[in-house]
N, C-alpha and C positions, 0 to 999 in steps of 0.2 A: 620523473620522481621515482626513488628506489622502493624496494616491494615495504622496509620496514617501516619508511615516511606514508606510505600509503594506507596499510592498517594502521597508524595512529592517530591519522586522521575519520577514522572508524568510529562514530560513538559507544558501540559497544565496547572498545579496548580502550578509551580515554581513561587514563592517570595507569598504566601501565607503566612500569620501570623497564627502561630500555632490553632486558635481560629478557626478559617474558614476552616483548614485540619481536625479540631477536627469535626465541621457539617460537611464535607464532609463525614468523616469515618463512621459518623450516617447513613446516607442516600444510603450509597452506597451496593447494593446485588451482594455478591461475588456469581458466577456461574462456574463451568466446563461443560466443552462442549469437547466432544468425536471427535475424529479424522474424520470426513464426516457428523457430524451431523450440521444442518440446526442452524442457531443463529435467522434470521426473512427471510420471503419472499418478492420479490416484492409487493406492498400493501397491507402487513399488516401496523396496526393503528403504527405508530409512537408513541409510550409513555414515551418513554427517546432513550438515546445511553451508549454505550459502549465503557471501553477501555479495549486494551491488556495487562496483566499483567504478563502470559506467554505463551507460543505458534503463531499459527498464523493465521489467517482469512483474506481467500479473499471472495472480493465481486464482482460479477457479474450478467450478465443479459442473461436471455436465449429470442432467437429468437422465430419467430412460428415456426421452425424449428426442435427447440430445441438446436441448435449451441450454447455453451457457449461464452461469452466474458466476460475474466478477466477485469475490470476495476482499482482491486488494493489492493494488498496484505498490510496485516498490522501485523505489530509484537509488539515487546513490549514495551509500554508506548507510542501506538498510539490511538488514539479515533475513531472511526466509528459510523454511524450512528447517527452525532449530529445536523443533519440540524433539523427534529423534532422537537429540542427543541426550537426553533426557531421560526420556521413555522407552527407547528401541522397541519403537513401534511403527509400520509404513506410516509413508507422508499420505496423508487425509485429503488431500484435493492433488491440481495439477496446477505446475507450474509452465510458464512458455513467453519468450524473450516479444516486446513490443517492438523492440529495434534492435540492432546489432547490439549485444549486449556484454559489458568484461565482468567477469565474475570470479570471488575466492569462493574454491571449495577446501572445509577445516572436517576432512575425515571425523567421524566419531572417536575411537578408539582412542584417536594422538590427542584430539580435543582435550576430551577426560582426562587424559593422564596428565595433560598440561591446570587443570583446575584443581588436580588435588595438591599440584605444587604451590598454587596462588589463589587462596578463597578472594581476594578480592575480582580477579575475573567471574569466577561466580555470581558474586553481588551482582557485578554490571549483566552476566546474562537475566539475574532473578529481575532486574530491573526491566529488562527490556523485556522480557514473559510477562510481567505484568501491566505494561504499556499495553499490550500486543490484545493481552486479555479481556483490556478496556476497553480497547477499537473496537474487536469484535463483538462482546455485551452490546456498545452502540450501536452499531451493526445489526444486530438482531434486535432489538428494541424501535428500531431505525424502520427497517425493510416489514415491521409484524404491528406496529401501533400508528406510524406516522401516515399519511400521505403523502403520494408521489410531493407535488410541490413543497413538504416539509421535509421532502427528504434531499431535495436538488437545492434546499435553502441551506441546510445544515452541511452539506456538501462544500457549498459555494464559501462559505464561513470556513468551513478544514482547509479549503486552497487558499484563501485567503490569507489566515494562521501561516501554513506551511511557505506562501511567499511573500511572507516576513511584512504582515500586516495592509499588504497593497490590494487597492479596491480595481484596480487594473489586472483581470487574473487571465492567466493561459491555461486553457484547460486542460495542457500534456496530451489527448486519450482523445479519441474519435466521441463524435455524438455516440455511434454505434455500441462503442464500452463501455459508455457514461451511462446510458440507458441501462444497461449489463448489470452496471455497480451498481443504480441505485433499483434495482427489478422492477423493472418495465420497458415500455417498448420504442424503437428508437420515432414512432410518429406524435406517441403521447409528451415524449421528452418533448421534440419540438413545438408541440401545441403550448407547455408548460411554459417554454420561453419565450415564445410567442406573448402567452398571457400577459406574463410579467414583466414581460418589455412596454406592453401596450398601458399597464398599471401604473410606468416610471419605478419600480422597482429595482430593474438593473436595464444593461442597454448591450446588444451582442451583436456583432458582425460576422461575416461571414469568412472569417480566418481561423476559428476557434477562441476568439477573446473575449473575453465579457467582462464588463463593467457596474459593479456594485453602485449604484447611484443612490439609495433609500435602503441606508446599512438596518434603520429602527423597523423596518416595514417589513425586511428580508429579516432580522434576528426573529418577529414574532413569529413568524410562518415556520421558523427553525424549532422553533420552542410550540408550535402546535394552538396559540393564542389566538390567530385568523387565520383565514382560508383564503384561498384566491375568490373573488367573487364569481359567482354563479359556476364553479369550478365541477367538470363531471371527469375527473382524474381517478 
C-alpha cells in the first residue's frame, strides 16, 4: 500500500481531498521502532507527534520510585504525542514500542503550516483532542473512585467496544501491563479474575483470552452498583 493510501486510512485524516493527503505524504518520516525501544521521554522538546501505522505503543510515566503507570496503549491508526503540536511544550510522559512498531512522524512546524492551509484538518485534530480528553477524565475517575474490579470490568467493556462488540476478547497486553493500566498489581489482577471466573462472570484461559459470559453482572461492577463478593481488592 502507497504512503498516501496509508494516511487515508488514518482517522484523524478522513474526508481529506486528495491534495492535502498528497502534503501530508510529503511531510511525514516513516520510522520503525523495535520491540522495548524508547519512541520519546518524559520532557523531551515536543517537535511533532506520531501515529501507529503497525504495532503498538504504550505510554507511561515512571514514579520516584520507578513504578511504572500505563496511561494508554495505542495501535494502529492511533495518533500520540499530539498535544506538542499545539502547545510546544515537552511530551508529559514516555512513550515505548510493545512490539516491533511502524510509525508516521508529522514534524511540528510542516504540520502547522499544513492546517492553516485546511481548517478542516484542524477539526479532525480538535476532534480527536477531545476524544483523547475523555479517555483520560475516565482514566482518572477510573484509577481515584472505582475499585480495582470496576475498573478491569470497565476495561473489559472498552476491549469489548474496541473489537467491535465481541464477548470473545484478546487482551493485546500482558497480565503484567494490564495490571499497570488499571494501577495495581500483577497478583491482585489475577486473584480479581480468578474471582470473577469463579462468580460466572467471565471465563479466561491461559493464552490471554477471556470471555464475557454475564455481560448484566460485568456492566454493574463497571458502573460501581456491586462488588465482587467478600472482595479485599
Amino acid at each position: 500500500m502507497d504512503r498516501i493510501k496509508q494516511i487515508a486510512y488514518i482517522p484523524l485524516f478522513h474526508g481529506l481531498s486528495q491534495e492535502y493527503l498528497q502534503d501530508l505524504s510529503t511531510i511525514a518520516i516513516e520510522q520503525v521502532v523495535k520491540r522495548g525501544e524508547g519512541i520519546f521521554s518524559e520532557g523531551d522538546e515536543g517537535k511533532g507527534f506520531y501515529v501507529v501505522i503497525s504495532g503498538r505503543v504504550k505510554i507511561f510515566k515512571l514514579s520516584l520510585e520507578g513504578k511504572e503507570q500505563i496511561l494508554h496503549i495505542f495501535g494502529q491508526g492511533e495518533p500520540f504525542g499530539e498535544v506538542p503540536v499545539f502547545a510546544g511544550t515537552p511530551f508529559p510522559a514516555n512513550a515505548e514500542a510493545l512490539e516491533k512498531t511502524r510509525l508516521f512522524y508529522f514534524p511540528r512546524e510542516a504540520f502547522v503550516d499544513l492546517i492553516r492551509k485546511t481548517p478542516s484538518l484542524a477539526l479532525n485534530m480538535l476532534a480527536v483532542l477531545s476524544h483523547r480528553l475523555h479517555q483520560f477524565t475516565a482514566l482518572v475517575e477510573d484509577l481515584s473512585l472505582k475499585e480495582v474490579p470496576g475498573r478491569l470490568a470497565a476495561y473489559l467493556f472498552y476491549l469489548s467496544y474496541k473489537q467491535k462488540g465481541n464477548d470473545d476478547l484478546a487482551l493485546e497486553i500482558t497480565k503484567v501491563q494490564l495490571a499497570s493500566l488499571l494501577g495495581t498489581i500483577p497478583e491482585t489482577l489475577s486473584r480479581i479474575l480468578s474471582k470473577m471466573t469463579k462468580e460466572g462472570i467471565i471465563s479466561a484461559d491461559t493464552h490471554g483470552r477471556i470471555r464475557i459470559v454475564d455481560r448484566e453482572t460485568l456492566g454493574k461492577l463497571a458502573q460501581g452498583e456491586i462488588r465482587l463478593s467478600q472482595s479485599n481488592f
